[in-house]
N, C-alpha and C positions, 0 to 999 in steps of 0.2 A: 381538467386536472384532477387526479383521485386524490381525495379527501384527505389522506393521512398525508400525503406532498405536499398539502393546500396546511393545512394545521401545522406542518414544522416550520414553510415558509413566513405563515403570521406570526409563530413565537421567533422568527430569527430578525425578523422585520422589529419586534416588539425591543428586540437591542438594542437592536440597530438605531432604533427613532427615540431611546431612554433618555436621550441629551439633546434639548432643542439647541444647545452652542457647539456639537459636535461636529467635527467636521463633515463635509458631503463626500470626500471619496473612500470607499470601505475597499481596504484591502483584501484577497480573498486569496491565502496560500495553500496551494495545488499539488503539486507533484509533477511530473514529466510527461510531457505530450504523448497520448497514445497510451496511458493509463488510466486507470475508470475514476481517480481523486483529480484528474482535469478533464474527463468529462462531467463530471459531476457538478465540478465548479463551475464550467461553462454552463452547463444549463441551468443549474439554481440560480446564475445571479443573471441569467437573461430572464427569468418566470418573474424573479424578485424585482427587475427591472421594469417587468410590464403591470406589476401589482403597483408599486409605488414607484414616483418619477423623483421623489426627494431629496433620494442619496444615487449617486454613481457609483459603480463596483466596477474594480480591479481586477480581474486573475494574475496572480502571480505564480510562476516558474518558480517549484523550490524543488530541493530534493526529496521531498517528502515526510514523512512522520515526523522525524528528531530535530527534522530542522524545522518544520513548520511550531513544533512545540517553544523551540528556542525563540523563533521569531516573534510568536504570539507576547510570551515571556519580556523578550524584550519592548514590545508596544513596535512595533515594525509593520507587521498583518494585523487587520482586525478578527478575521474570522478566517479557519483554517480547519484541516480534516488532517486524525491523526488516528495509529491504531488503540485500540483500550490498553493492553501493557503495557505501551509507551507512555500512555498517556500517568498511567501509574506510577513508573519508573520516574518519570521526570519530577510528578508534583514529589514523591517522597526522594528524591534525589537520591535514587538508586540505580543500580546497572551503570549502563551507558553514562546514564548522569549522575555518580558516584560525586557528591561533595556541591554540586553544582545545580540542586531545583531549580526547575523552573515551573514558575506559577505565575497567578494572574488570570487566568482563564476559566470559564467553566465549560460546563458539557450540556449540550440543548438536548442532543438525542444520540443515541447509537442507531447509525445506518442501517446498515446490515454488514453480513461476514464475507470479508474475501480469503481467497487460499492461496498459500503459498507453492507457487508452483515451478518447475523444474521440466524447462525446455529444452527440447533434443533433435538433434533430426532424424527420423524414420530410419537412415540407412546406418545409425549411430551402432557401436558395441556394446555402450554401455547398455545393461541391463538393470542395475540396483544403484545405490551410492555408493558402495564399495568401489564398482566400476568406477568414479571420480578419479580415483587416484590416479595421480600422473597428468591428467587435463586440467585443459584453460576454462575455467569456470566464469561467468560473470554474475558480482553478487549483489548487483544493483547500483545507483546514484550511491556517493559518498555519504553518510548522516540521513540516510532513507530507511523508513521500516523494512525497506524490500531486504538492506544490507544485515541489519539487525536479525534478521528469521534467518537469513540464511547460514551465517554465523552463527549461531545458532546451532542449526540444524547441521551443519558440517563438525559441529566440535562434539555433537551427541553420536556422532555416525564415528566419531576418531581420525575424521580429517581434519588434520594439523594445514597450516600453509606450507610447512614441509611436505607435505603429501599432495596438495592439490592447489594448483597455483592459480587466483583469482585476483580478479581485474574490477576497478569499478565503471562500472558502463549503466547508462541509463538506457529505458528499454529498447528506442527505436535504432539504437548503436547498437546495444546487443544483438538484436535480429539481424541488423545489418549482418553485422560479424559474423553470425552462427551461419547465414546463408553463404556467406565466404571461407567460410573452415578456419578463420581466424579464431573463435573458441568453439569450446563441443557443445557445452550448455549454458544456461544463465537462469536464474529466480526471477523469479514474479510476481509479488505477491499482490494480490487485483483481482475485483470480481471473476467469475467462470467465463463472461463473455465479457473478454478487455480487447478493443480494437488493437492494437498489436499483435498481438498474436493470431488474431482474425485475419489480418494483412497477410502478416508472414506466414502463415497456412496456403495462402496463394502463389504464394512464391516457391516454395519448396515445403514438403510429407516432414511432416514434424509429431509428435508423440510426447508426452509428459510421463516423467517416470516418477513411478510412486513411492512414497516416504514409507519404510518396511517397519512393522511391527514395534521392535524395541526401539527406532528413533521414537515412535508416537505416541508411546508409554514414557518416556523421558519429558518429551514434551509437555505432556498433561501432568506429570511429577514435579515439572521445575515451575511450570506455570498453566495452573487452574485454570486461567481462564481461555484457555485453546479450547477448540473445538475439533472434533478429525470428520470432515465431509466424506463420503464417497462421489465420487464425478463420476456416472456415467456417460460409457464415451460406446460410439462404435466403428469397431477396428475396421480395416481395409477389405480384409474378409466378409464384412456383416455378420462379424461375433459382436454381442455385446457384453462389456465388460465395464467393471466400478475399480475406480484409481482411486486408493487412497491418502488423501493429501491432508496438511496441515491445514487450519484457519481460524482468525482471526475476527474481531467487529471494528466498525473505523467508525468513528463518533464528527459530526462537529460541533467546533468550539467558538466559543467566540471571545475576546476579550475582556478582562474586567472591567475596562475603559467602555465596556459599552453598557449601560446597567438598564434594568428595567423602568419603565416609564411608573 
């Protein structure tokens, strides 16, 4: 196991074990199958597993970000992964959670950065997000950071719901979809290499369209703490070429109910 994996796991363990009358099953809220916040979860609490036999661990199916925050919040999950703005927005009970903090948790470590990303199929029209208008968009699980970015992201581009009609679909339904021509596109926001869309590369010539200019400049205006990636990709041709996308850091949390020993 490399060393820095090995150093978050004893500080996450170090919470975990803070309360000798704590309970034994640790909840662990995830996000939706086939995105890299439940592979994540599955393998951390299977390493964490083999390190100590103490506590049992749970993965649990959430929507993601906003709802794993609420959940934390309410003592529901022990331990969960959420993006850093979220994470901000909720403890000052801002944005999304205007009037309504949620707190109780802290923060072990920031991950690393995933991007938000914007799935097409190869033989799609769209070319920009202009192109949007008028299509079936999917903008992730309901109360998911994936929905948050892309909202977002559509309302700095001037796509209204009037303009661009979007569906909540989590990711493995999105793909579904997309390969059925039931929507054009759908977000993602997950590591560079998120099995989903590894799958659905199999299935059907699929391409990410990149976030243009002045959306990315808003982005980084409205909230500092983005970062803009370039993804090198290479095309069908054997051009290569750099996408550039939004992104974010996805931190985990753990409960204030778990304290340090």
């Amino acid at each position: 196991m490399k060393k820095p994996f090995r150093l978050l796991l004893c500080l996450a363990l170090l919470f975990v074990s803070g309360c000798s009358g704590y309970q034994k099953t640790i909840r662990f809220g995830a996000a939706d199958i086939g995105g890299i916040y439940y592979t994540f979860a599955n393998t951390f609490t299977g390493l964490a597993s083999s390190e100590d036999d103490t506590y049992q661990f749970e993965v649990k199916t959430t929507a993601g970000s906003a709802a794993n925050l609420r959940l934390l919040s309410g003592g529901y999950i022990e331990l969960g992964l959420a993006q850093s703005d979220l994470i901000a927005s909720a403890y000052e009970g801002s944005g999304i959670f205007e009037g309504e903090p949620c707190q109780g948790y802290s923060a072990i470590a920031g991950l690393y950065t995933e991007a938000c990303q914007i799935v097409i199929r190869a033989d799609s029209n769209i070319q920009t997000l202009d192109d949007l208008q008028g299509k079936t968009v999917s903008i992730g699980a309901e109360d998911s950071g994936t929905e948050q970015n892309a909202n977002q992201i559509l309302t700095m581009s001037g796509l209204t719901t009037e303009l661009v009609k979007t569906v909540n679909l989590d990711y493995t339904d999105a793909a579904d979809q997309l390969i059925n021509g039931k929507i054009d596109a759908f977000f993602c926001t997950a590591g560079i290499q998120t099995t989903v869309i590894e799958e659905l590369a199999k299935e059907c010539d699929i391409r990410l369209l990149d976030i243009d200019e002045k959306c990315r400049n808003c982005c980084l205006l409205i909230h500092p703490i983005v970062n803009i990636p370039f993804l090198p990709i290479l095309t069908p041709d054997r051009r290569k070429i750099s996408i550039p996308l939004v992104s974010k850091r996805f931190s985990l949390l753990p409960t204030g109910s778990l304290p340090i020993r």
